[in-house]
C-alpha positions in Angstrom: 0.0 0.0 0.0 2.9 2.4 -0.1 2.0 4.3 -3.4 -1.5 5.3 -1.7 -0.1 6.5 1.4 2.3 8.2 -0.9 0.0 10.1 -3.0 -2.4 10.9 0.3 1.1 12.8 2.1 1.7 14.1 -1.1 -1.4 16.3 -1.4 -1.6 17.0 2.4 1.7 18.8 2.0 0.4 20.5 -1.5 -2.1 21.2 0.1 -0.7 22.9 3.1 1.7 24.5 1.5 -1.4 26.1 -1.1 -3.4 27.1 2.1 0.2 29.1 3.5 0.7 30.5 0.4 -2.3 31.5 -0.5 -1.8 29.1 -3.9 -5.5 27.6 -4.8 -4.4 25.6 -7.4 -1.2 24.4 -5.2 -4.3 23.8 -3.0 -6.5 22.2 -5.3 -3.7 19.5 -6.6 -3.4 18.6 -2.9 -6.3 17.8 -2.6 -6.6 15.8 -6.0 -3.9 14.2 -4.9 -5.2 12.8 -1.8 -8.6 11.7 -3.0 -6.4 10.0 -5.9 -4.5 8.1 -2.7 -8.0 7.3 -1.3 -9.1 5.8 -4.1 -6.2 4.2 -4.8 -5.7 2.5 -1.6 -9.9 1.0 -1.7 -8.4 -0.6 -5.2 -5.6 -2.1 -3.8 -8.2 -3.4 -0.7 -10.2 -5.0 -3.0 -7.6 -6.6 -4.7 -6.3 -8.5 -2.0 -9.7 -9.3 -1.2 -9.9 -10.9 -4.1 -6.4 -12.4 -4.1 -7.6 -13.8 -0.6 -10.7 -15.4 -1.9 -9.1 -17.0 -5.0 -6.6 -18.5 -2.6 -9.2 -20.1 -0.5 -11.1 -21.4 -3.8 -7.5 -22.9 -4.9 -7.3 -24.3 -1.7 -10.9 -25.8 -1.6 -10.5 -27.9 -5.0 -7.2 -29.0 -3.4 
C-alpha cells in the first residue's frame, strides 16, 4: 500500500503548503492528490480481497 499512502502525504503537504501560500491551485492539486491516494488504496483493498478469496477457492479444490 505504499503508493497510496504516498500520494495521500503528497497532497496533504500540496495542500498545506497552497493554504500558506495562498496558492488555490497548489491547493487544489493537494487535494486531488489525496482523494487519488483514497481511491487508490480502496483498489488495492479490493484486490487483496480478491487475491484472498481465490486463494481459498484454490485451496478448496485442493
Amino acid at each position: 500500500m505504499g503508493e497510496s499512502h504516498m500520494d495521500k502525504a503528497k497532497g496533504k503537504l500540496k495542500e498545506a503548503a497552497g493554504k500558506a501560500t495562498g496558492n488555490e491551485r497548489l491547493k487544489s492539486e493537494g487535494q486531488a492528490d489525496q482523494m487519488k491516494g483514497q481511491a487508490r488504496e480502496v483498489g488495492e483493498k479490493a484486490q487483496g480481497k480478491v487475491e484472498g478469496v481465490r486463494d481459498s477457492l484454490k485451496r478448496d479444490d485442493s
